[in-house]
N, C-alpha and C positions, 0 to 999 in steps of 0.2 A: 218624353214622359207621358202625354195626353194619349197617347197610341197605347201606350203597356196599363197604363189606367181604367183606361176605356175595353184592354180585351179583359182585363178583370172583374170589371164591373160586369159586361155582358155576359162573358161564360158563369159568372156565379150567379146570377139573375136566370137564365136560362137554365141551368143544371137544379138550381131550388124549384123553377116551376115543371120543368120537364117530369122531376120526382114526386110533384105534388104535394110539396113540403110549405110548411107556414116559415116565417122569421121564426117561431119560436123552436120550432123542431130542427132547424138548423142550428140554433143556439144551444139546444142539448146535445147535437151531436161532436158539434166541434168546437165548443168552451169559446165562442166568441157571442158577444152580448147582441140581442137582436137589433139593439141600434146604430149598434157598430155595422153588421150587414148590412142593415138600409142604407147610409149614409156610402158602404161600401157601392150599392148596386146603383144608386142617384148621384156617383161620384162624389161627395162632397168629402171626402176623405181618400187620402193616398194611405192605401194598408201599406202594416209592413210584410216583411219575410214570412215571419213566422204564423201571423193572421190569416193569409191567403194559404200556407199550407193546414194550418188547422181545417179552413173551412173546404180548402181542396178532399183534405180527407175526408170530413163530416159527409161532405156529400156524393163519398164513393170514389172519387177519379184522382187521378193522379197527377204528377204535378206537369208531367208535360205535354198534357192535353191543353194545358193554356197555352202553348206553342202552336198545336196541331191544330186547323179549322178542318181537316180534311184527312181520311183514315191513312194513316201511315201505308206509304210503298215503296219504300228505299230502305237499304240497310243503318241510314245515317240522319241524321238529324241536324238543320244550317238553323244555328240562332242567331238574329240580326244583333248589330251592337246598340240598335236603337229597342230594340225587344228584351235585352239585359232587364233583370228584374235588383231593386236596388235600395236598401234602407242606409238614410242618410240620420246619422245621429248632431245633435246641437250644436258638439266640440266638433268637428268637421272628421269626425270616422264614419265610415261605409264601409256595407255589408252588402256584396255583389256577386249573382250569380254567372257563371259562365260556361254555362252548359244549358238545355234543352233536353233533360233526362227520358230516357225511353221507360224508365221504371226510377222515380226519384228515390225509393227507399232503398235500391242497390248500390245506385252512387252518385253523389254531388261534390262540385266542385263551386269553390268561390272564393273571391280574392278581397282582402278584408286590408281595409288601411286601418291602424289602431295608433290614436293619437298621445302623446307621451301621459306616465303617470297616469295609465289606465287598465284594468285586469278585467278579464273575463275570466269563471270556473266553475265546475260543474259537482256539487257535494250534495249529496254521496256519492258513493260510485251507483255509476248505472248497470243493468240487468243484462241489456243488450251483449251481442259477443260482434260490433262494430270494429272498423282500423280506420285510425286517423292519420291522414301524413301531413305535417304544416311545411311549407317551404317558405323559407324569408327571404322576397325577394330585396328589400327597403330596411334598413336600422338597424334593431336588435330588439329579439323577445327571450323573455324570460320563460321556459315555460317548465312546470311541475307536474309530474304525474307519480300517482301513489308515492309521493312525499319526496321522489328523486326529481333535482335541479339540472335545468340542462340548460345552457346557453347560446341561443343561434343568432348566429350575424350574417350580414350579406351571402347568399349563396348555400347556407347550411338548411340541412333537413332533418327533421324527426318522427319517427314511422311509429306509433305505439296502439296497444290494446283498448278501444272506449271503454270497457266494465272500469276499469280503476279512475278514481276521483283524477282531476288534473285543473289547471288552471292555466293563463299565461296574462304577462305584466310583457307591458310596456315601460322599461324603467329609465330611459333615455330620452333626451332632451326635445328628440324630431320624432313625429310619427315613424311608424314601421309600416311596411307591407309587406303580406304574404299570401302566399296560396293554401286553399285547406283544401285538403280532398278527403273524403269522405265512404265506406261502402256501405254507410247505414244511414239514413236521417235522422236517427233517433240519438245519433252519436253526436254530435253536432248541434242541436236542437239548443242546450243549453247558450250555445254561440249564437245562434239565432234570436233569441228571449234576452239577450243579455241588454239593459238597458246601456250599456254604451254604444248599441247603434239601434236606438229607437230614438225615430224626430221630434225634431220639439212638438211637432203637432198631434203625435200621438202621445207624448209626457200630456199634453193637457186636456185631451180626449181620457187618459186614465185618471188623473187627477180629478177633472170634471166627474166622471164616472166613479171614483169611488166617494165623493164629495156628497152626489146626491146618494147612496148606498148608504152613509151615515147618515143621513138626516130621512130619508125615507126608502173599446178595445183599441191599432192600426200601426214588416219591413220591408210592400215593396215598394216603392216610387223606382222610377225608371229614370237613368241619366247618365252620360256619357263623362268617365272621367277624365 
């Protein structure tokens, strides 16, 4: 975990000064709060997923340049399993990456345990013209898209459209696991934001954060499951 925290901390600290950018102008570009950054760049916080690609995008690059120290010269790309980039939610669901994308907005792949009596969904439908494939490796997910039910247990797959609204419940007594693959990030995204796999320490980082908001950000951590 201190290895994948540590290259996020630095390539974002280094990419904001290389730019000549303040916390704040990073904060307009990629909707994360500039103290959320600090605390990202001085380590005191493990982002999540979807933080580090916000601020990956705000500041131009891509996502798997957090992989790359050194300009790509092979057709392939070896992501270590200790390099896995990984948001651990409260009730013990994870949201884990398992690629090292040559262009993340073409395609991601990630393997998601969702723990029972839990939904993730994405309303309205989105713009994009993305494909989602979920494969259930563990359990059984319920999953809905433009209002049709489909039910997959061990071994089943479902290939569908991202523009139409969708969801998926875990409505079974044991976590599930599955594979998503992805050929959009924006397809997806909703799954990433979903607070069933944001940590408790970013629930209290947001709560704190909108706490003072009223009165006057952080999915990946890295870990071997």
């Amino acid at each position: 975990m201190d290895s994948a925290v540590d290259r996020v901390a630095e390539k974002v600290k280094r990419w904001r000064m290389d730019a000549g950018l303040s916390l704040q102008e990073v904060a307009n570009r990629s909707g994360v709060s500039p103290s959320t950054i600090h605390k990202i760049e001085h380590r005191h916080t493990v982002p999540t997923i979807a933080v580090v690609l916000r601020l990956v995008d705000g500041l131009g690059r891509q996502a798997s340049d957090l992989f790359d120290d050194t300009a790509r010269e092979h057709a392939a790309t070896v992501v270590r399993r200790s390099d896995r980039i990984e948001s651990k939610g409260p009730t013990g669901a994870y949201l884990q990456t398992l690629a090292g994308e040559r262009d993340f907005r073409s395609m991601g792949i990630w393997r998601v345990v969702q723990p029972a009596n839990t939904e993730v969904h994405c309303e309205p439908p989105r713009s994009d013209q993305g494909e989602i494939i979920v494969f259930v490796e563990e359990g059984q997910l319920q999953i809905d898209v433009d209002g049709h039910e489909y039910t997959l247990d061990a071994g089943d797959s479902l290939h569908f459209d991202s523009p139409y609204s969708y969801s998926w419940k875990n409505a079974g007594s044991h976590s599930a696991m599955a594979l998503v693959l992805s050929s959009d990030l924006d397809s997806v995204r909703p799954i990433l934001d979903s607070p069933v796999f944001r940590s408790e320490a970013s629930e209290a980082t947001s709560r704190s954060t909108a706490s003072i908001a009223t009165h006057g950000e952080s999915q990946p951590a890295v870990a071997n499951p």
